[in-house]
Biopython code that builds the backbone (N, CA, C, O; Angstrom):
import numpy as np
from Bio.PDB.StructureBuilder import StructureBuilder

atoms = [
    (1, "UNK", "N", (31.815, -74.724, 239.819)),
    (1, "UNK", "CA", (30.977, -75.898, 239.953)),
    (1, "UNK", "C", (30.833, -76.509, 238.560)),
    (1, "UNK", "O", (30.437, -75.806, 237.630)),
    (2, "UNK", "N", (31.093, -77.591, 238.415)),
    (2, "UNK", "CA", (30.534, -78.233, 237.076)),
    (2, "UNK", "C", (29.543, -78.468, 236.323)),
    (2, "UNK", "O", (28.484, -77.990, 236.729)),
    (3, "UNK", "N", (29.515, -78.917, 235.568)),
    (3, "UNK", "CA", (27.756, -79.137, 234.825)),
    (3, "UNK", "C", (26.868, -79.804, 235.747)),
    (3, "UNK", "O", (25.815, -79.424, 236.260)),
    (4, "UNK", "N", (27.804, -81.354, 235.890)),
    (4, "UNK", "CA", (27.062, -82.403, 236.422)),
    (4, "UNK", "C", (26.162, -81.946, 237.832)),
    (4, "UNK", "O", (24.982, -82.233, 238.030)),
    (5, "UNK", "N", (27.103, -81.117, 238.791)),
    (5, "UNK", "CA", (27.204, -80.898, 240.130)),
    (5, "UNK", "C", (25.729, -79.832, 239.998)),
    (5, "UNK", "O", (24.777, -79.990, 240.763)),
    (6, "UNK", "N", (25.744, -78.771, 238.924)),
    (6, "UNK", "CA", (24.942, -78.166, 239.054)),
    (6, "UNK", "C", (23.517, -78.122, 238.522)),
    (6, "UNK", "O", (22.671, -77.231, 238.584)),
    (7, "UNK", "N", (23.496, -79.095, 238.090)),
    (7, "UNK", "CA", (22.447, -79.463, 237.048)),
    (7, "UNK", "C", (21.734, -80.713, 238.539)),
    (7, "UNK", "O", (20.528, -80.962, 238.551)),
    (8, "UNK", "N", (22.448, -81.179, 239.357)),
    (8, "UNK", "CA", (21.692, -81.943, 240.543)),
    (8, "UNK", "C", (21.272, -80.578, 241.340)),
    (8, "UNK", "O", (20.113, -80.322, 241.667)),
    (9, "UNK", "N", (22.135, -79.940, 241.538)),
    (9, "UNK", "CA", (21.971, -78.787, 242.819)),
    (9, "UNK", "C", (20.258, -78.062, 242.635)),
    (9, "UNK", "O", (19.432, -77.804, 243.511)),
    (10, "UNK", "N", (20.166, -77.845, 240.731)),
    (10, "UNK", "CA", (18.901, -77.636, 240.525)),
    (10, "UNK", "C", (17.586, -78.070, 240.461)),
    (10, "UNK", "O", (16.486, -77.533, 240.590)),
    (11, "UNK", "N", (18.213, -79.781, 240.101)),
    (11, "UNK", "CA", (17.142, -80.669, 240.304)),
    (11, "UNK", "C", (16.701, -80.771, 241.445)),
    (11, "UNK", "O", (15.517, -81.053, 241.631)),
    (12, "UNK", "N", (17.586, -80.558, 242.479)),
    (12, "UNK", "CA", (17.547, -80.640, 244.323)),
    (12, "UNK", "C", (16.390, -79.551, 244.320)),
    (12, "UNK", "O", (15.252, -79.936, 244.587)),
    (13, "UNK", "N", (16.541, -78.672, 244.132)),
    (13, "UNK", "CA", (15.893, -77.274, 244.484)),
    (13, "UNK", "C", (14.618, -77.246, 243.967)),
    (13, "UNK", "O", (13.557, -77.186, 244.589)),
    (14, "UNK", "N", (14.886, -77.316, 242.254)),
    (14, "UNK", "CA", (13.041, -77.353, 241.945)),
    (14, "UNK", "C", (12.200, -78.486, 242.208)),
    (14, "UNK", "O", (11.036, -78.477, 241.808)),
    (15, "UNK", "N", (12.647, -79.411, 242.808)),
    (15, "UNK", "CA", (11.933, -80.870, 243.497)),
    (15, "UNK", "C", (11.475, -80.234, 245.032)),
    (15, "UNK", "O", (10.381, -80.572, 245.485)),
    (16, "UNK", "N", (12.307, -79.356, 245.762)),
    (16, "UNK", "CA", (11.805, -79.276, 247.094)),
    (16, "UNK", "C", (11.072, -77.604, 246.691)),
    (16, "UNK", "O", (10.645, -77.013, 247.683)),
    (17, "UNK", "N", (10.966, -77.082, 245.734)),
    (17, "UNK", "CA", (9.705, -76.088, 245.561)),
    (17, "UNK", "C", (8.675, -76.960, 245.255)),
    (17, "UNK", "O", (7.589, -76.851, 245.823)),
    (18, "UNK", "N", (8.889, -77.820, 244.416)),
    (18, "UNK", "CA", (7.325, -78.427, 243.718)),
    (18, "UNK", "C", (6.632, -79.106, 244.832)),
    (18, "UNK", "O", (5.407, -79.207, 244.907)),
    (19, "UNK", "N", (7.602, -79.633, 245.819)),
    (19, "UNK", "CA", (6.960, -80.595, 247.226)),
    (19, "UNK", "C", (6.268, -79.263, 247.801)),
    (19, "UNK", "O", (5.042, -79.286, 247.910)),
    (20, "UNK", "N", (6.898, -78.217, 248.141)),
    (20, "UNK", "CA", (6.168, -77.432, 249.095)),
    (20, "UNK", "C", (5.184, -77.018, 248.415)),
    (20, "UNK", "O", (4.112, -77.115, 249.011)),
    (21, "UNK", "N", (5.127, -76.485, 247.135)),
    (21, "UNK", "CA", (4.135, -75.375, 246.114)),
    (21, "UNK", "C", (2.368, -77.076, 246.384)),
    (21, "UNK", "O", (1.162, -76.836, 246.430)),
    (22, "UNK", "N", (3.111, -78.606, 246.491)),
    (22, "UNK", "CA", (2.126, -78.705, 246.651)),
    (22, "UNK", "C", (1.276, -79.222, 247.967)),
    (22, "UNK", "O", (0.085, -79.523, 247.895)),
    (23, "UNK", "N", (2.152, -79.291, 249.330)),
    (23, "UNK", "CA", (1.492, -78.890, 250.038)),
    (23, "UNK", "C", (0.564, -77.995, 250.303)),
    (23, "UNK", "O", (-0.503, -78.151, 250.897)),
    (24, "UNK", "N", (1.271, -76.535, 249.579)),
    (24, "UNK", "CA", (0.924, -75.302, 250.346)),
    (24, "UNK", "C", (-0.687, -75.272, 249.258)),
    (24, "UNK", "O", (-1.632, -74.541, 249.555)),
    (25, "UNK", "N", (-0.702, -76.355, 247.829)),
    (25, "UNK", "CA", (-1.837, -76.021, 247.201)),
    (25, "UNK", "C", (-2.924, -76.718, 248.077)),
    (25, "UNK", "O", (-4.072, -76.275, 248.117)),
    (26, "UNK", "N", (-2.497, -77.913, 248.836)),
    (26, "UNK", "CA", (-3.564, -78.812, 248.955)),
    (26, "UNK", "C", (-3.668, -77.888, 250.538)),
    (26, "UNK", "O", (-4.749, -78.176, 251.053)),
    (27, "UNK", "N", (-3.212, -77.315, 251.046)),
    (27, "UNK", "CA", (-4.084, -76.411, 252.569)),
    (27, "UNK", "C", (-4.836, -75.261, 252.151)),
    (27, "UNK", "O", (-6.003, -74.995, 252.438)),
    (28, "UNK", "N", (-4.000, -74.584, 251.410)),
    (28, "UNK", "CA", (-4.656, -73.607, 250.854)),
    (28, "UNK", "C", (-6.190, -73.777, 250.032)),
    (28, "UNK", "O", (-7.287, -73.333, 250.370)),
    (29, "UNK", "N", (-5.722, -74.782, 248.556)),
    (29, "UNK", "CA", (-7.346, -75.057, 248.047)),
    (29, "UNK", "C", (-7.564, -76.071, 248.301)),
    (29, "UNK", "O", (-8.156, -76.357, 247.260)),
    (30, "UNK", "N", (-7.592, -77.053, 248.932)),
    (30, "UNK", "CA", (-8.574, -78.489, 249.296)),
    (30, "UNK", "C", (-9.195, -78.043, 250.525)),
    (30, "UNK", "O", (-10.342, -77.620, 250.673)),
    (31, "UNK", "N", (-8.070, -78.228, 251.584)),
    (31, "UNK", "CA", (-8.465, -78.469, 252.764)),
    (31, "UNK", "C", (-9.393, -76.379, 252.927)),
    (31, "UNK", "O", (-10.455, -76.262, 253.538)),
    (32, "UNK", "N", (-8.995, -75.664, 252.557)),
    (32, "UNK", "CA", (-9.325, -74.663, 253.145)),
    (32, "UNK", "C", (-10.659, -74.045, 252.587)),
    (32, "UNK", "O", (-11.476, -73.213, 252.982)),
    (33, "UNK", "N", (-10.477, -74.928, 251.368)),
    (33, "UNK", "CA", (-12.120, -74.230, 250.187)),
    (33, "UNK", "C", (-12.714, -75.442, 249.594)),
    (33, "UNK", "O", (-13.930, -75.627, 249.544)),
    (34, "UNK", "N", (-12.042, -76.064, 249.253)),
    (34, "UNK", "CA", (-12.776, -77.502, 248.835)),
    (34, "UNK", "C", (-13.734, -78.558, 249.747)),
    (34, "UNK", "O", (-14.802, -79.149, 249.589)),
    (35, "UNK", "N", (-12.764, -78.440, 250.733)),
    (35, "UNK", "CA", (-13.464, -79.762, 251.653)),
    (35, "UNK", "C", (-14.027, -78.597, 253.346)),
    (35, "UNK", "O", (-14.289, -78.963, 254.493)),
    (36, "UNK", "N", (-14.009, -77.351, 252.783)),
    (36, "UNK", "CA", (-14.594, -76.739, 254.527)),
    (36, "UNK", "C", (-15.423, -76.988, 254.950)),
    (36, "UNK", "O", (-15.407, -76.933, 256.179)),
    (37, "UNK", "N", (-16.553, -77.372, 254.368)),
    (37, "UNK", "CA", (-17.864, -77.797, 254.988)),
    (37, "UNK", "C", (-17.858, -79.261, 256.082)),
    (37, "UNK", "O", (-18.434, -79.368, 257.164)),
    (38, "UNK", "N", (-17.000, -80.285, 255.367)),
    (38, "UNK", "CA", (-16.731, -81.580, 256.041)),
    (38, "UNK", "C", (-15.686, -80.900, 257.185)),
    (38, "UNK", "O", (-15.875, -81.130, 258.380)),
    (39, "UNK", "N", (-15.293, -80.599, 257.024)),
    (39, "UNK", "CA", (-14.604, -80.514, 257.802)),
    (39, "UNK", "C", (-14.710, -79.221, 259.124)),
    (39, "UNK", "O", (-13.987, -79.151, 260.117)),
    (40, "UNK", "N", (-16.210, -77.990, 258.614)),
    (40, "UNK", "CA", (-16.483, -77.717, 259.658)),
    (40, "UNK", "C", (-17.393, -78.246, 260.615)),
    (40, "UNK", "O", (-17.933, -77.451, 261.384)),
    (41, "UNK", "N", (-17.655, -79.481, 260.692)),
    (41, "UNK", "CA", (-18.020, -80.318, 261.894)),
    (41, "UNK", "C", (-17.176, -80.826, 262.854)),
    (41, "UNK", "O", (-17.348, -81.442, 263.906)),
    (42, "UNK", "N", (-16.304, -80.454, 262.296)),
    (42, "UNK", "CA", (-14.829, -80.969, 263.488)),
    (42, "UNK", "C", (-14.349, -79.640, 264.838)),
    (42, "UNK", "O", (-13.232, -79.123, 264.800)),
    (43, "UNK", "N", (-15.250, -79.313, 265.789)),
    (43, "UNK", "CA", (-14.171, -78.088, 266.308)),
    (43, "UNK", "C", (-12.862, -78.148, 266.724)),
    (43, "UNK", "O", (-12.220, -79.120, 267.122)),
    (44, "UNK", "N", (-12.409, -76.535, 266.534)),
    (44, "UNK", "CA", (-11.020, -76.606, 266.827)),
    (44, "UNK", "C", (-10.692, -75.245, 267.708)),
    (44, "UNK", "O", (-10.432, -74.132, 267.250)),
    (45, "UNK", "N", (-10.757, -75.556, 268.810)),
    (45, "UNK", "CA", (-10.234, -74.533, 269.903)),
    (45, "UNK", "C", (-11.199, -73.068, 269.512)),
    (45, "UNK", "O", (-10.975, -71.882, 269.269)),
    (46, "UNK", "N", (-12.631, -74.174, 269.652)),
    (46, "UNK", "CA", (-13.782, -73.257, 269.576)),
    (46, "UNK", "C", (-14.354, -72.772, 268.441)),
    (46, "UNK", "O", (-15.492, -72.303, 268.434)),
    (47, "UNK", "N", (-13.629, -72.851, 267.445)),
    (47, "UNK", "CA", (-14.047, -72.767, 266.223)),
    (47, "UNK", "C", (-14.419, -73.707, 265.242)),
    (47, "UNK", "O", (-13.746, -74.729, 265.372)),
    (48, "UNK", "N", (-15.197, -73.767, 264.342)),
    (48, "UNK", "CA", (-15.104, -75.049, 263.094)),
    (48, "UNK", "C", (-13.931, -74.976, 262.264)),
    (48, "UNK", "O", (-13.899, -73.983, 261.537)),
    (49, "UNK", "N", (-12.430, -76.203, 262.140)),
    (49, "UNK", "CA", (-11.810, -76.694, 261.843)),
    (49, "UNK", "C", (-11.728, -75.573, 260.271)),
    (49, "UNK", "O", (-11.312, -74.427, 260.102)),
    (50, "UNK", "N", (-12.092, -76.177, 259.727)),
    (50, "UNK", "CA", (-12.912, -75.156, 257.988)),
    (50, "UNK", "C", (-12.825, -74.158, 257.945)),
    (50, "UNK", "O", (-12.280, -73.803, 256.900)),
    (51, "UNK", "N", (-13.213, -73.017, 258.874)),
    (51, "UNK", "CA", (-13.191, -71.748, 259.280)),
    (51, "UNK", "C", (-12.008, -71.452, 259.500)),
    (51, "UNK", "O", (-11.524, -70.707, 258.647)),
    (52, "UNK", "N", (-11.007, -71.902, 260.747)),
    (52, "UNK", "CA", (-9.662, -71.786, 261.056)),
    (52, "UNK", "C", (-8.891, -71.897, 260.421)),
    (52, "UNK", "O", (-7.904, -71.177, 260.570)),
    (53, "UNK", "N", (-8.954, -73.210, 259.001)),
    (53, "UNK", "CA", (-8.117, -73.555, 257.736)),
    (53, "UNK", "C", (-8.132, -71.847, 257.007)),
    (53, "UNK", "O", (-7.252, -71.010, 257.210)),
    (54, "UNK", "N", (-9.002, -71.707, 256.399)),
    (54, "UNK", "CA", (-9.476, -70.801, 255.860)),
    (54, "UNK", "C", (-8.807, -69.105, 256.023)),
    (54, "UNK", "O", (-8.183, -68.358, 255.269)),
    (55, "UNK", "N", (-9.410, -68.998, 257.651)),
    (55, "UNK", "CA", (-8.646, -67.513, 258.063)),
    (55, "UNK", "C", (-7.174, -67.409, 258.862)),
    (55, "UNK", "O", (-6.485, -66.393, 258.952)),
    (56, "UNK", "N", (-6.875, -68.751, 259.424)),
    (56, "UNK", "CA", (-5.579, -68.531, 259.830)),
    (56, "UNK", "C", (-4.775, -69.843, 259.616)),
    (56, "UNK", "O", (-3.661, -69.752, 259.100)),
    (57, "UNK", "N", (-5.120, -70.696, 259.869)),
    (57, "UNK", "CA", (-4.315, -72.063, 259.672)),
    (57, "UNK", "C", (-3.653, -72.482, 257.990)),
    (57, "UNK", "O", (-2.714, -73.234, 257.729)),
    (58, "UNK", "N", (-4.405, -71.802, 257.174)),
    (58, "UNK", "CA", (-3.126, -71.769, 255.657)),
    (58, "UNK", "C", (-2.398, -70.681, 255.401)),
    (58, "UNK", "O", (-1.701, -70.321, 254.452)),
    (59, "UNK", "N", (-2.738, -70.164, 256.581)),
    (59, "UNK", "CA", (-1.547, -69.029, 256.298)),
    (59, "UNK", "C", (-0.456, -69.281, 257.493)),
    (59, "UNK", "O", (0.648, -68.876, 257.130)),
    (60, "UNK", "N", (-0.447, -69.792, 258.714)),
    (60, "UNK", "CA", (0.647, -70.295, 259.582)),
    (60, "UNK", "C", (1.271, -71.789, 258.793)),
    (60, "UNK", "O", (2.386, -72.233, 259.067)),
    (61, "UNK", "N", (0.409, -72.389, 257.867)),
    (61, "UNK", "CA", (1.111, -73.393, 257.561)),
    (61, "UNK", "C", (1.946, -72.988, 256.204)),
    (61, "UNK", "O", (2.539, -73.837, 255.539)),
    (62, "UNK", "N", (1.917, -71.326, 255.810)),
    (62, "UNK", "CA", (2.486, -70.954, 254.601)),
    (62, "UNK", "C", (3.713, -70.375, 255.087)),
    (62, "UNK", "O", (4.731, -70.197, 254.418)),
    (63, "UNK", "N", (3.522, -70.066, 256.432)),
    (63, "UNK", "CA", (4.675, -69.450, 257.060)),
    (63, "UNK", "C", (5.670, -70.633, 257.286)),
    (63, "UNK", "O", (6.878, -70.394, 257.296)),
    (64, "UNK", "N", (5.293, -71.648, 257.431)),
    (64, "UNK", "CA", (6.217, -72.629, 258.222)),
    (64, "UNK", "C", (7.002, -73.033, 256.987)),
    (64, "UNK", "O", (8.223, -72.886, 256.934)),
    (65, "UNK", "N", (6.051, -73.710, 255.675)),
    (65, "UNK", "CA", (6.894, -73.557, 254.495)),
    (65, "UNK", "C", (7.716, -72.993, 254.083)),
    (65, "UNK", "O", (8.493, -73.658, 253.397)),
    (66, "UNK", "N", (8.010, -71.567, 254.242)),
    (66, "UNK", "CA", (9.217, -70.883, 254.276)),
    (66, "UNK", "C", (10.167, -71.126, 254.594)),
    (66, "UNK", "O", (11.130, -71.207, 253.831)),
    (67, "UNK", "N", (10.232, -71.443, 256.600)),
    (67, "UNK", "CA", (10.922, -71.845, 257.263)),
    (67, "UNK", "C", (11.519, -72.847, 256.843)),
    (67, "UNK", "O", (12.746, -72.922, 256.777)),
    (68, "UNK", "N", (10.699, -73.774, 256.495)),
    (68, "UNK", "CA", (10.998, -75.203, 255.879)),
    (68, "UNK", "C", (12.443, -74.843, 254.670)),
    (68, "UNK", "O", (13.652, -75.017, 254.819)),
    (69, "UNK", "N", (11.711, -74.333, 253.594)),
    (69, "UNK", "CA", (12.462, -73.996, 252.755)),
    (69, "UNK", "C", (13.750, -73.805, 253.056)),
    (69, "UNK", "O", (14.692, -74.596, 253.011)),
    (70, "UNK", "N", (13.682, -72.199, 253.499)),
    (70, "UNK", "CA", (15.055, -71.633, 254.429)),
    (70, "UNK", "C", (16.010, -72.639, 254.319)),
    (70, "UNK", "O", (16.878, -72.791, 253.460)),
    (71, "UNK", "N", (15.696, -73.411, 255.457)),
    (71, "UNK", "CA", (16.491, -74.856, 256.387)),
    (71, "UNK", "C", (16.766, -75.589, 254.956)),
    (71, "UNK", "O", (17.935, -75.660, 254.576)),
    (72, "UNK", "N", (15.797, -76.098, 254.208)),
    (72, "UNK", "CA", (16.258, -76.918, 253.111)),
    (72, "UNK", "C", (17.550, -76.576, 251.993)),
    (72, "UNK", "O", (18.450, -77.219, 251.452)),
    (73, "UNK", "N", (17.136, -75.396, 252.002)),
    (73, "UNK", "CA", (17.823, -74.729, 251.143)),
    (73, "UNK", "C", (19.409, -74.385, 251.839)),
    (73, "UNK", "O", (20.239, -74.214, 250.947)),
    (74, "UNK", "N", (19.711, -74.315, 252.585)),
    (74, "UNK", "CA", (20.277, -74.118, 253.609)),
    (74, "UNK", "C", (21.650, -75.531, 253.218)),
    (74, "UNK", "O", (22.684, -75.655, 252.561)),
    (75, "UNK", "N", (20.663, -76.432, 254.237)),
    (75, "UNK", "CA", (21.457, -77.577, 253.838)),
    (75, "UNK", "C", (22.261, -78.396, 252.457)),
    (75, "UNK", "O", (23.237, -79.138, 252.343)),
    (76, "UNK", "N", (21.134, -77.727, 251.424)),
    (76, "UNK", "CA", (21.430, -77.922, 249.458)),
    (76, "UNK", "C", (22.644, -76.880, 248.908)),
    (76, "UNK", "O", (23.275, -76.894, 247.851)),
    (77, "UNK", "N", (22.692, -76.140, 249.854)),
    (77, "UNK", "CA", (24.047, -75.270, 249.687)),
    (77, "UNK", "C", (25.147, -75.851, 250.317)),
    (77, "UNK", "O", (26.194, -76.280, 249.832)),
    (78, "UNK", "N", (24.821, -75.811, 251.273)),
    (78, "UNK", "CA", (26.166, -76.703, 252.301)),
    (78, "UNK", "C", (26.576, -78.411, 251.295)),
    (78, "UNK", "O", (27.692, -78.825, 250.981)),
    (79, "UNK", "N", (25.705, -78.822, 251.121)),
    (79, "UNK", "CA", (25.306, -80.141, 250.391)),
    (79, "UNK", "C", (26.396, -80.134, 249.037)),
    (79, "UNK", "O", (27.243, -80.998, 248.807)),
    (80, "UNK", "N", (26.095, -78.820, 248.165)),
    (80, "UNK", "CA", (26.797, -79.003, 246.849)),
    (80, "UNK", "C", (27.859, -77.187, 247.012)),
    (80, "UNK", "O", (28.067, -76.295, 246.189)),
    (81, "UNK", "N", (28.152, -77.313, 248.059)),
    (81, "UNK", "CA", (29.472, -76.014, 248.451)),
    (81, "UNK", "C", (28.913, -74.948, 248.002)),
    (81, "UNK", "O", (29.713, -74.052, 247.733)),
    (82, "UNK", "N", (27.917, -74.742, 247.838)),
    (82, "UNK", "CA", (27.224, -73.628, 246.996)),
    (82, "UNK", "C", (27.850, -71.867, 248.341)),
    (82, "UNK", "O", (27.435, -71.648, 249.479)),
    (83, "UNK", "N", (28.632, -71.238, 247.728)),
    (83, "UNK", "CA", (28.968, -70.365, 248.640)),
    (83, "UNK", "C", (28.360, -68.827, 248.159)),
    (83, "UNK", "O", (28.264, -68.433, 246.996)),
    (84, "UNK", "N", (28.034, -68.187, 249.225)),
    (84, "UNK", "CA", (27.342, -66.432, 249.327)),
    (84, "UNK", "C", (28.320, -65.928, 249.031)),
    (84, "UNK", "O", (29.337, -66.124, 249.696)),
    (85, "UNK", "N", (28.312, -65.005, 247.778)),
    (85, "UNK", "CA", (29.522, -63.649, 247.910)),
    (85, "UNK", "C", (28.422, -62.615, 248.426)),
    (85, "UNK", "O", (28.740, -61.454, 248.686)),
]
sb = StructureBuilder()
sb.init_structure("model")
sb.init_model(0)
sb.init_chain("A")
sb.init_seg("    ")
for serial, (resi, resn, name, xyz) in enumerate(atoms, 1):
    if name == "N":
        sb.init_residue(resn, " ", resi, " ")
    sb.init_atom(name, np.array(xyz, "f"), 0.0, 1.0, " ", f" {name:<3s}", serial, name[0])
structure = sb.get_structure()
C-alpha cells in the first residue's frame, strides 16, 4: 500500500473512532448523568427514561457501536484492499 493510500485508510479510521468515542460520550455522560433528572419525567416501558439511560440503555447503545464499528471497519478494508493474513 502506499503512503498516500495509507495515510487516508487512517484518516478513515480515526475519524469513525472519534464519531463513535463521541456518541458513546454524549449517552454515556450527558444523556445518562448529566441531563437524568429532565429526562426522568419521561417514562419508558415503565421506568423513568434517566434511570434506563443509566442502567441499561448506554450500555445496549455501547454494544451497537461496536457493531457499528465492525461493519465500518469492514467496509474501510474492502474500501482501501486492506487484506487479513
Amino acid at each position: 500500500m502506499d503512503n498516500q493510500k495509507h495515510r487516508a485508510y487512517w484518516r478513515a479510521n480515526t475519524a469513525l473512532i472519534r464519531n463513535l468515542l463521541i456518541v458513546w460520550a454524549l449517552v454515556s455522560l450527558v444523556f445518562s448523568i448529566l441531563l437524568v433528572q429532565p429526562l426522568n419525567t419521561i417514562p419508558f416501558f415503565g421506568v423513568p427514561l434517566g434511570f434506563w439511560m443509566a442502567q441499561q440503555g448506554s450500555i445496549l447503545i455501547f454494544v451497537v457501536l461496536i457493531f457499528i464499528y465492525a461493519v465500518q471497519m469492514d467496509k474501510l478494508d474492502h474500501k482501501y484492499d486492506i487484506r487479513r493474513k
